[in-house]
VEXMAR-145371 format. One line per 3 residues: number of its first residue (from 0); their letters; for each residue x, y, z of C-alpha. Coordinates in Angstrom, 2 decimals, padded with zeros to 5 digits. Example, Ala and Ser with C-alpha at 12.3 -4.5 7.8 and 13.67 -1.06 7.14 Angstrom:
2
0 = as = 012.30,-004.50,007.80  013.67,-001.06,007.14 $
//
This chain:
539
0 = xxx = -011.86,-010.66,017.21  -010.69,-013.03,019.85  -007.77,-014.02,022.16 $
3 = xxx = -006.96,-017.16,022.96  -004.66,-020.21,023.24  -005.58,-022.44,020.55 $
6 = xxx = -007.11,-021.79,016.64  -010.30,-022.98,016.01  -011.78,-019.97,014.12 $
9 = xxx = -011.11,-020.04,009.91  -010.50,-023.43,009.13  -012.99,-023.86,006.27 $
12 = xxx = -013.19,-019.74,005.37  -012.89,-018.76,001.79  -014.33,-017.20,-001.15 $
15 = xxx = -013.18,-016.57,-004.39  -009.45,-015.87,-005.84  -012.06,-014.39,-008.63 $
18 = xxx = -011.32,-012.76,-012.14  -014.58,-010.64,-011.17  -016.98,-008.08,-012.54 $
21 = xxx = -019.72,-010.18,-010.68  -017.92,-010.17,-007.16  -021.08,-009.13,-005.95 $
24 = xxx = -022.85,-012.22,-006.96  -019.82,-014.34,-005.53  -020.53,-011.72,-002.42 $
27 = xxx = -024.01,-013.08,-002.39  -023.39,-016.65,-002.66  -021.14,-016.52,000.31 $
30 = xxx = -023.94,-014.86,002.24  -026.22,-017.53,001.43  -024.08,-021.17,001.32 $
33 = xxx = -021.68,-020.12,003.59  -017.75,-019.49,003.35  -017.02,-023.55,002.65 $
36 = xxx = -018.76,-023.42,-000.82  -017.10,-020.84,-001.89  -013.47,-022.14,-000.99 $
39 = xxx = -014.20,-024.13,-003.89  -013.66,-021.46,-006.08  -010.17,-019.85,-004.21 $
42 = xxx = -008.13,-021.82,-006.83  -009.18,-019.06,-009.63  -006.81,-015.95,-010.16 $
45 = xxx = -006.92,-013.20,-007.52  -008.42,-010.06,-008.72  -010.97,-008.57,-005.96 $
48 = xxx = -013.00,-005.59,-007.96  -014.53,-004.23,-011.30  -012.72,-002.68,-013.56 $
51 = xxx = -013.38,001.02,-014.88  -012.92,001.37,-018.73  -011.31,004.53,-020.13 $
54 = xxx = -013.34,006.67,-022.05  -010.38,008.22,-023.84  -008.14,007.03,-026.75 $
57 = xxx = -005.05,005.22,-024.56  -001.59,005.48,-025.81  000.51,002.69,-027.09 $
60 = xxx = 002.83,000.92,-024.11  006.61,001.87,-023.88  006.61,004.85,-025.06 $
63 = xxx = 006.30,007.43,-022.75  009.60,007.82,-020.54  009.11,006.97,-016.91 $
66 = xxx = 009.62,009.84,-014.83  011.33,010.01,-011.60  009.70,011.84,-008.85 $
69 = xxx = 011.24,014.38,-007.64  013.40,014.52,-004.37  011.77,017.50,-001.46 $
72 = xxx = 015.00,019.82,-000.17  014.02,020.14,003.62  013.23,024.12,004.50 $
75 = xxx = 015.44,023.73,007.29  018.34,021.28,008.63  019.37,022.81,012.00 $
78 = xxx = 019.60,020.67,015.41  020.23,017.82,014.24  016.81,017.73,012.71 $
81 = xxx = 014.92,018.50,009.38  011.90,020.61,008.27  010.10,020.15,005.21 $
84 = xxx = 007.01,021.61,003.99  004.40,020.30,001.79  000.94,021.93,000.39 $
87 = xxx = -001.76,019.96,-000.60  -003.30,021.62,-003.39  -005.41,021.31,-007.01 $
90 = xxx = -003.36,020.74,-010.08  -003.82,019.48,-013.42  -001.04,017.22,-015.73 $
93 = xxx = -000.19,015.48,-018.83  -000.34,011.71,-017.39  -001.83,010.67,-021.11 $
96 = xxx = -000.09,012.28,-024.02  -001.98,015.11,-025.26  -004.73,014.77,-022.15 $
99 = xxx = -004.66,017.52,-019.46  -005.81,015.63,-016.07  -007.40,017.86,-013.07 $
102 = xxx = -005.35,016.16,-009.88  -005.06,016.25,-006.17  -001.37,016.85,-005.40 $
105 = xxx = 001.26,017.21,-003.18  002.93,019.88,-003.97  001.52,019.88,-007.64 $
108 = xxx = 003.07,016.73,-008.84  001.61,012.91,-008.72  003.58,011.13,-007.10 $
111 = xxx = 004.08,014.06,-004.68  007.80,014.77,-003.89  009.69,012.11,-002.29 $
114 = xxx = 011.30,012.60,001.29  015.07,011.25,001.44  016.19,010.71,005.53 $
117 = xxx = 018.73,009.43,007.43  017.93,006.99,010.22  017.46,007.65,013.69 $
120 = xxx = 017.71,011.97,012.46  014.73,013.10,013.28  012.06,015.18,010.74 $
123 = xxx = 008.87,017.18,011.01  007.06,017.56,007.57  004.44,020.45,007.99 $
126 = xxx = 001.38,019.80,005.49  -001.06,022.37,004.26  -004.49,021.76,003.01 $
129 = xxx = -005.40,023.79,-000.10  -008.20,021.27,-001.09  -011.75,021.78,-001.18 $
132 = xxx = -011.98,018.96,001.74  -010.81,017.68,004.96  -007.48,015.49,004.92 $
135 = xxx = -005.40,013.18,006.89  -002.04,012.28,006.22  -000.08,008.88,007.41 $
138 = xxx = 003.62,007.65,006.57  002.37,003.80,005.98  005.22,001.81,007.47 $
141 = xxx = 006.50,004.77,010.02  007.41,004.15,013.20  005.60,007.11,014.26 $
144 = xxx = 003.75,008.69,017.76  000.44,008.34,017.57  000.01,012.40,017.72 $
147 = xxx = 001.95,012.21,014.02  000.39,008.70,012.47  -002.23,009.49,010.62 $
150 = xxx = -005.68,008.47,012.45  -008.18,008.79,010.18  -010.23,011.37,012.26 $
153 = xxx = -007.39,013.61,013.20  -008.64,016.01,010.14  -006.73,018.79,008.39 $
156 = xxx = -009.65,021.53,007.58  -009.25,023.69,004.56  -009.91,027.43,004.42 $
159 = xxx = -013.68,028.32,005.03  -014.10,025.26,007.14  -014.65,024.85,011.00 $
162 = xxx = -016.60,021.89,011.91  -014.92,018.49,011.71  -018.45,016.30,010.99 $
165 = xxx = -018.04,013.13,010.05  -019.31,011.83,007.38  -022.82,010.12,007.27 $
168 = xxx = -024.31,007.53,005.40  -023.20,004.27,003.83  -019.93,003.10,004.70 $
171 = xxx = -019.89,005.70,007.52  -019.88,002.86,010.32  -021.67,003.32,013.45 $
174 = xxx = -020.68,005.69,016.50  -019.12,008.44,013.69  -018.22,010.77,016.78 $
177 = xxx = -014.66,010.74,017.75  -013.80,012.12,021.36  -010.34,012.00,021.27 $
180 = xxx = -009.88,013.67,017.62  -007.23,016.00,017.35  -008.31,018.82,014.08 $
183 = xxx = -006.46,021.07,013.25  -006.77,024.25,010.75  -005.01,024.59,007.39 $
186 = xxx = -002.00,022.99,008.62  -000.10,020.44,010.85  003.17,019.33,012.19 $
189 = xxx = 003.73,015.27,011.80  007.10,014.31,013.89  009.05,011.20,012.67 $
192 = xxx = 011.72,010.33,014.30  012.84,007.78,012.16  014.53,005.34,014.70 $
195 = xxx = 013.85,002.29,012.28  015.74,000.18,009.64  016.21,001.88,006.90 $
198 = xxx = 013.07,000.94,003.64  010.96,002.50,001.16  008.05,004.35,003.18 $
201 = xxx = 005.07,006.11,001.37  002.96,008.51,002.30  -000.75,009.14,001.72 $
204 = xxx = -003.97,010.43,002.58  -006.14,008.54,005.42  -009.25,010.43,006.06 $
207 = xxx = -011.97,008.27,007.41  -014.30,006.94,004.14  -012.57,008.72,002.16 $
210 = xxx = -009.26,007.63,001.77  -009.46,005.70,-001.29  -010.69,008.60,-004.00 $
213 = xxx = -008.51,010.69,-002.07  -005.79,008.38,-003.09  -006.98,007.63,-006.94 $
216 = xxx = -007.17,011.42,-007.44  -003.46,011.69,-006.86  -002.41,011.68,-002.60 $
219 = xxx = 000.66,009.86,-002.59  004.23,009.98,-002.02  007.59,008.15,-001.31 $
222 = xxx = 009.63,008.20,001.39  012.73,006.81,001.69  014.95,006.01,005.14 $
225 = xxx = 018.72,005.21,004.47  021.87,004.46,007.06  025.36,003.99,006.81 $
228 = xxx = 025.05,000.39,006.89  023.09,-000.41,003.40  025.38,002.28,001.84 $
231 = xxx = 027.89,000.18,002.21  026.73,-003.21,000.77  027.27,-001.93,-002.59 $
234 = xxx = 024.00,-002.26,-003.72  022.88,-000.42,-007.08  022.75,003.20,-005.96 $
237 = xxx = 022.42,006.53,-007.82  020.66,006.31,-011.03  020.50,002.41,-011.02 $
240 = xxx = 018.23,002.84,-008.13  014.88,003.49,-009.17  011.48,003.93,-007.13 $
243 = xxx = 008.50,002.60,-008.67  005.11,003.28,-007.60  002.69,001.27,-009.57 $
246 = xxx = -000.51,002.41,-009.51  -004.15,001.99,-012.11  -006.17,004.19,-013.35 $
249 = xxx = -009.28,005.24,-015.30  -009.80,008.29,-017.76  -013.13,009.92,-018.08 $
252 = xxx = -014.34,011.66,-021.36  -013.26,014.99,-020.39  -009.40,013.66,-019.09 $
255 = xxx = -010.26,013.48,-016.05  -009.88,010.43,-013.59  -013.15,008.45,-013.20 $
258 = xxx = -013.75,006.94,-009.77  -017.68,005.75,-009.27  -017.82,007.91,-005.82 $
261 = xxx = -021.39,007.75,-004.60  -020.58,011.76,-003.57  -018.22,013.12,-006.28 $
264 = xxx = -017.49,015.92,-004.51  -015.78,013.45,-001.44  -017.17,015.85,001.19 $
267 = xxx = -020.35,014.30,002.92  -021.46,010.46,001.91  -018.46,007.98,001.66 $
270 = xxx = -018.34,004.75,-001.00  -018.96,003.60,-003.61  -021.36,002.09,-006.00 $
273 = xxx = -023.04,-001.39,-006.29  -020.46,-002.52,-009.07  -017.45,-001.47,-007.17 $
276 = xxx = -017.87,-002.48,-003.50  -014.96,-005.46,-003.87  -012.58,-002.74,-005.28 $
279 = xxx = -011.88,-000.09,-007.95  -009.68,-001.51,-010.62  -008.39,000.93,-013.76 $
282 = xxx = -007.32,000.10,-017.25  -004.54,001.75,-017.09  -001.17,001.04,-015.56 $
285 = xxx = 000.61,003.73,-014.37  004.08,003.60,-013.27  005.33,007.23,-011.52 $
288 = xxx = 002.62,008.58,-012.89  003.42,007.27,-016.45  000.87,005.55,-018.51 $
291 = xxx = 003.38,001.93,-018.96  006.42,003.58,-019.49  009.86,002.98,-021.00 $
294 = xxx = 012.92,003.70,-019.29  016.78,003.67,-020.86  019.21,001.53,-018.72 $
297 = xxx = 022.72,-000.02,-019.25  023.85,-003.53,-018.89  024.58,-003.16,-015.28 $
300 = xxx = 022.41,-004.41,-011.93  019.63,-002.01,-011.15  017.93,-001.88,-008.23 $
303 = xxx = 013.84,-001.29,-008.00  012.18,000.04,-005.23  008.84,-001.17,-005.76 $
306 = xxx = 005.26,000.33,-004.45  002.06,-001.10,-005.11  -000.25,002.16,-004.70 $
309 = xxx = -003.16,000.81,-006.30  -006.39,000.80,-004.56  -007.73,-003.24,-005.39 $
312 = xxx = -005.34,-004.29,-007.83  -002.68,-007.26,-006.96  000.14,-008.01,-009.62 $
315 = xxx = 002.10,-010.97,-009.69  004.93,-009.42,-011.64  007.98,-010.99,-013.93 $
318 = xxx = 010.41,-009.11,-015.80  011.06,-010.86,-019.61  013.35,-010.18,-022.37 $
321 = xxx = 011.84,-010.27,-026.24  013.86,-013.34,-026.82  011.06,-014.92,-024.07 $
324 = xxx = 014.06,-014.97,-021.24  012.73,-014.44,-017.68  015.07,-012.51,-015.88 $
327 = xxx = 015.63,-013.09,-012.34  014.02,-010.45,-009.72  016.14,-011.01,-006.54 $
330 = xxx = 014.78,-009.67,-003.92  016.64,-008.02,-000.94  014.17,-006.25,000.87 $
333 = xxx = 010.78,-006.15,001.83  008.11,-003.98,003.88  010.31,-003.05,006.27 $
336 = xxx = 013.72,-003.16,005.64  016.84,-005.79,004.31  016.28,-009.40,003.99 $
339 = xxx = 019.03,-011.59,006.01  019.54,-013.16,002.69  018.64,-012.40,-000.62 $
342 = xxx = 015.45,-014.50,-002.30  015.17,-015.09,-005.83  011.87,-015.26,-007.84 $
345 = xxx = 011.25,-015.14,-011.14  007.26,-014.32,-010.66  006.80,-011.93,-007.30 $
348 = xxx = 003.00,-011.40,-006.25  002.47,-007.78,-004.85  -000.87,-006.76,-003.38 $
351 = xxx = -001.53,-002.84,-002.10  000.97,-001.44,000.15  003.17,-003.71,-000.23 $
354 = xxx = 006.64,-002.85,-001.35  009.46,-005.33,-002.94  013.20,-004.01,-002.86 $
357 = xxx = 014.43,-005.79,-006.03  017.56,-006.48,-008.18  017.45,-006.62,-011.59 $
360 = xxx = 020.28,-007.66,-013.70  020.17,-006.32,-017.41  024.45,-007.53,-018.48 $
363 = xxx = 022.69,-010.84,-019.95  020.60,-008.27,-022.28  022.24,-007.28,-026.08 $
366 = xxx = 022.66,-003.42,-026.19  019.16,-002.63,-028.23  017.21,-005.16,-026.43 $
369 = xxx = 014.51,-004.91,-024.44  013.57,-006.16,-021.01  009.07,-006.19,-020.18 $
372 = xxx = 007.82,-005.63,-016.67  004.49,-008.09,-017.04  001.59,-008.49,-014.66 $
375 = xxx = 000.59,-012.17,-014.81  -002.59,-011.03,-013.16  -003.41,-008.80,-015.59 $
378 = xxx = -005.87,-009.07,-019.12  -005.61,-007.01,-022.30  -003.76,-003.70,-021.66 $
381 = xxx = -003.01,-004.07,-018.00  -000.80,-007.48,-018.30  001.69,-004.79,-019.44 $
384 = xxx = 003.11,-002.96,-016.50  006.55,-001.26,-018.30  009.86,-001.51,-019.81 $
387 = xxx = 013.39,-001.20,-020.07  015.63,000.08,-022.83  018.81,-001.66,-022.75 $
390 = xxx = 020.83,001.29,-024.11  024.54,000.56,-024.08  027.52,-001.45,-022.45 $
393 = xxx = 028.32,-000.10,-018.96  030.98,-001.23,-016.29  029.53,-002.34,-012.72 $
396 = xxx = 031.00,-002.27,-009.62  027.84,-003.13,-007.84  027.24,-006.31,-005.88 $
399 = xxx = 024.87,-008.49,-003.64  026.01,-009.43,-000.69  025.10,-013.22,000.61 $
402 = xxx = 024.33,-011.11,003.92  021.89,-008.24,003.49  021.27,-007.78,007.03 $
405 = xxx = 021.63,-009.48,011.08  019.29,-006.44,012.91  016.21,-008.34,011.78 $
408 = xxx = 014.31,-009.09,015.15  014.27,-013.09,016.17  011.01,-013.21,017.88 $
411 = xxx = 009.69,-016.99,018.49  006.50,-018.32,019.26  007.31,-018.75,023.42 $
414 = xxx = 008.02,-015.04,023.12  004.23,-014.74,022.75  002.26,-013.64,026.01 $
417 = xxx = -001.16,-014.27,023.59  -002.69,-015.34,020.79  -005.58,-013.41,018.71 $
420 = xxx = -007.73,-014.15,016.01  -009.03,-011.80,013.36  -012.00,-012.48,010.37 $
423 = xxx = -011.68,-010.53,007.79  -014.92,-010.74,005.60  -017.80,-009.11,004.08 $
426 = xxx = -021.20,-008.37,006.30  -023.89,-005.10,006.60  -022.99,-002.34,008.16 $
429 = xxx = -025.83,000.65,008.67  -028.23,-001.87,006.53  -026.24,-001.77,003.46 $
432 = xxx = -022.65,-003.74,002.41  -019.88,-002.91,004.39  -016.40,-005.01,005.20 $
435 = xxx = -015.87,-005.97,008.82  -012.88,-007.22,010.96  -014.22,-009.93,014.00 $
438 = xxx = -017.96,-009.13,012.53  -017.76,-004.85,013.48  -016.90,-002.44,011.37 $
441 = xxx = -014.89,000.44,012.30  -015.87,002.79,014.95  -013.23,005.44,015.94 $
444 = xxx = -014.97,005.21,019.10  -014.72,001.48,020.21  -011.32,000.40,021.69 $
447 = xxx = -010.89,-003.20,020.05  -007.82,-004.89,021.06  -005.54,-003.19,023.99 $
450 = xxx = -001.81,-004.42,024.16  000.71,-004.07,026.29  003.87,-001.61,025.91 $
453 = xxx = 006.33,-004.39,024.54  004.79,-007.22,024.49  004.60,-009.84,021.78 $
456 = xxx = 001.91,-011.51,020.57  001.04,-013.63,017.49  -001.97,-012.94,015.41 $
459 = xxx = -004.31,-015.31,013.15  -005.41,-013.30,010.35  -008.62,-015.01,008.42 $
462 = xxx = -010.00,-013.94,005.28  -012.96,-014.34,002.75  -011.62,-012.60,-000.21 $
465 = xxx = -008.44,-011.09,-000.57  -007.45,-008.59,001.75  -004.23,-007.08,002.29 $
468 = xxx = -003.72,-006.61,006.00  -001.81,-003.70,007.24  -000.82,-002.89,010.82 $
471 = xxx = 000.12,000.74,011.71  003.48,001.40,013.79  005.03,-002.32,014.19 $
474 = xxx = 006.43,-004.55,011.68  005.83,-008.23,011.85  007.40,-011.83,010.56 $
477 = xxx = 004.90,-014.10,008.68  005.01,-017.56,010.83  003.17,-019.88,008.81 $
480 = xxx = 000.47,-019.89,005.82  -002.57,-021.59,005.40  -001.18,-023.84,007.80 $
483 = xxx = 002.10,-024.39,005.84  005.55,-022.54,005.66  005.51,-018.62,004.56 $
486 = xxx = 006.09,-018.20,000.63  009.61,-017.21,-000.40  008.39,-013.72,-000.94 $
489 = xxx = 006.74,-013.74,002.76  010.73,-012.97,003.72  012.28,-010.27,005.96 $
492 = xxx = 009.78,-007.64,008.19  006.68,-006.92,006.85  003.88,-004.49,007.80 $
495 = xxx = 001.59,-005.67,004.96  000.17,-009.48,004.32  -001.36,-010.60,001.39 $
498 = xxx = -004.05,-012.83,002.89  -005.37,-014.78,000.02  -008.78,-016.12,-000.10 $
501 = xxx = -009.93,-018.58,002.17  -006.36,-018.23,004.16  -005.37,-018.17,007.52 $
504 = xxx = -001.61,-016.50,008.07  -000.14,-016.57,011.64  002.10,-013.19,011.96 $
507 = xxx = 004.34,-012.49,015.07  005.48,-009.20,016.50  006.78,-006.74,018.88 $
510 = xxx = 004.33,-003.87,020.03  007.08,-001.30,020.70  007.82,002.71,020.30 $
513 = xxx = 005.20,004.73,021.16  001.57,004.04,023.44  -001.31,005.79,022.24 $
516 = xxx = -004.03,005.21,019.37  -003.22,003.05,016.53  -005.14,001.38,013.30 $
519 = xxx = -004.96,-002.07,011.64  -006.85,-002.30,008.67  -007.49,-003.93,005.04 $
522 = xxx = -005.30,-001.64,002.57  -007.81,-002.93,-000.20  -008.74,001.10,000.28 $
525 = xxx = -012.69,000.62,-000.79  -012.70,-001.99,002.19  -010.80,000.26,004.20 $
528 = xxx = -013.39,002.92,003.62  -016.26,000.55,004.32  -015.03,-000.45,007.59 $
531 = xxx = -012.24,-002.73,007.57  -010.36,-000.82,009.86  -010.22,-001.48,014.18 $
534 = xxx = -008.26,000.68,017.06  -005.25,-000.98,018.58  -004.32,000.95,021.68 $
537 = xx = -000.68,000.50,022.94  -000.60,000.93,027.04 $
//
């Protein structure tokens, strides 16, 4: 990690955009020759992992209906503020037909319940831990004080546990003792206040090397800020809205979820093994917890909130009728909020974390036809992501505006008081692999970059494979690519960049809110657990 006035780090960087169940010998190569060599493979498709194969008969595609997660009434709504509850607990469900699947749940359901607010009306969500381990929870993409983020050593204990050890071993890091963490017993209060633009949030566990099992077993939720001002755009709204959390999966024998933890139980040694250290990929595609799903829709616009929850997997998505049509996605939002303008694509890359707010327009499509959600990423049974069931004639009074939005911030690059660069690339950690930002990997300990209350700064992101770069509290603007303009779908505020192999992306933002204790990590989780995290404290 540096600061500094001028870019000279990452010029040359890159490894593999790699279709890879040998990452590890592309791993090894870059150890060897160096990051130029392998820039000279960066031009291959982008899948960072190894895939787990289902040992269970799979059911066909469209034919399960997608379900809709449901929508958490608040416990209490006095004072201008509301209260909701959530337990984390053990449950088990029918995700294949026929298959009962044990699960770790919020509130019993995967997705957990999603949180509907109003901006700038403040909530507290209470959570209580009913699992067998220690867990963390964080609103990705909350403007939240640091007492309520998330930080990865800030544990939840369950009953019949006092200590809050931290896990030893490989991918533990070095320095695992945390002074300033804040444990608590059974339960705790997160505050939002929710003074930000209105987007699709989602909430999950964090706890330090363990947050991507934790995750793949079934800890994750939606959260979803509105205002006055997008309800009256006349956007798609009620049931032409529709979340989507994509996520993959893998079944074991037994119906179970296989993950290749080095410590199935997730208590005491993080990662995971030798196949999987680039990412855990599944062979199933799961929308709302729905093996590739159908769902019944009119010839109207519909609007898709879109969530990539997968741990490794990035989808470059396209919606096409079974005449071959592509249908336009139009996107109107991103990370963070409204686009000024709307963008149209007809493919739309997604990497983890990162969510697309979409429009979809189905009046082109015959009443019986059929409309595919495709991954162009994907191979075999995961290029199929779901579909729709154009099921009869419908009026629609909904529309796109030309202007989405005019709050979006307009910071330029003389705003800047400094400059920092970031790598973002494999090394050893503890003698054994490990992912590192600047060369160190994460130590809840260490203090690596201090900012300023309000001050902006622009950041050179670097990476060897791809990593998906997420920065807790602030949103950002992508200023330039790989030395070029941002991509189309770089639009609007982010707080999630897909940085591609080999790639440098300049990002600019505001550090603003809240002072205190703050994370910005790889959302690749297996990185993330491996030690592609780093502090960012806000003065």
């Amino acid at each position: 990690m540096r600061e500094h006035d001028e870019d000279r780090s990452g010029r040359a960087q890159g490894l593999s955009r790699r279709r890879a169940l040998s990452i590890g010998g592309a791993l090894g190569l870059v150890a060897v020759t160096g990051l130029s060599t392998a820039a000279a493979l960066a031009r291959r498709p982008s899948i960072t992992g190894a895939e787990l194969r289902s040992a269970v008969p799979l059911p066909p595609a469209f034919q399960v209906p997608l379900p809709l997660p449901a929508v958490l009434a608040p416990v209490s709504t006095s004072g201008g503020a509301d209260r909701y509850e959530i337990t984390q607990r053990e449950a088990s469900a029918e995700i294949l037909p026929g298959v009962k699947t044990p699960l770790w749940t919020y509130e019993g359901a995967f997705p957990g319940p999603t949180i509907e607010s109003r901006r700038g009306r403040p909530i507290t969500v209470t959570h209580r831990n009913e699992l067998p381990v220690p867990t963390v929870m964080h609103l990705h993409g909350g403007h939240t004080p640091a007492a309520s983020d998330g930080y990865p050593t800030d544990l939840v204990l369950p009953e019949g546990r006092h200590d809050a050890a931290m896990p030893a071993g490989h991918g533990s890091g070095h320095g695992m003792d945390d002074p300033r963490a804040v444990v608590t017993h059974l339960t705790r209060d997160h505050y939002f206040p929710l003074d930000q633009r209105p987007t699709l949030l989602w909430y999950h566990d964090h706890r330090m090397g363990f947050t991507a099992p934790a995750i793949w077993r079934g800890l994750a939720g939606l959260h979803i800020v509105r205002d006055d001002a997008e309800d009256d755009l006349g956007l798609p709204a009620g049931r032409r809205e529709l979340p989507l959390m994509i996520t993959d999966r893998a079944f074991g024998a037994d119906g179970g979820l296989a993950y290749p933890a080095l410590d199935p139980t997730l208590r005491e040694r993080p990662g995971v093994r030798e196949p999987y250290l680039a990412g855990v990929l599944g062979d199933v595609i799961l929308v709302n917890g729905a093996p590739w799903p159908v769902h019944e829709v009119d010839t109207a616009r519909h609007r898709l909130r879109v969530l990539n929850a997968s741990n490794a997997r990035h989808y470059e998505l396209e919606a096409v009728a079974d005449d071959g049509r592509r249908l336009d996605l139009v996107q109107i939002g991103a990370d963070q909020g409204l686009l000024a303008a709307p963008v149209t694509h007809r493919l739309l890359p997604i990497a983890p974390a990162e969510r697309y707010d979409v429009i979809i327009d189905f009046s082109g499509v015959p009443a019986g036809g059929r409309v595919r959600l495709l991954n162009r990423l994907g191979v075999g049974r995961t290029r199929d992501v779901m579909a729709f069931q154009v099921a009869r004639h419908a009026t629609d009074d909904s529309r796109i505006p030309r202007t989405l939005s005019d709050d979006l911030p307009a910071w330029r690059r003389s705003d800047a008081v400094r400059v920092r660069d970031f790598s973002f690339r494999t090394g050893r950690m503890d003698g054994d692999h490990g992912w590192l930002i600047g060369g160190l990997p994460f130590d809840p300990a260490r203090t690596d970059v201090t900012v300023r209350l309000g001050d902006v700064e622009v950041w050179r992101l670097v990476a060897d494979v791809h990593h998906p770069v997420h920065l807790h509290l602030v949103g950002f603007r992508m200023l330039s690519r790989g030395g070029r303009a941002p991509l189309p779908h770089d639009a609007g505020l982010k707080d999630t960049v897909s940085l591609r192999p080999g790639e440098a992306v300049e990002i600019i933002t505001r550090f603003d809110g809240y002072r205190g204790r703050y994370l910005f990590h790889c959302h690749n989780a297996e990185h993330e657990d491996m030690g592609m995290m780093a502090n960012l404290e806000i003065i």
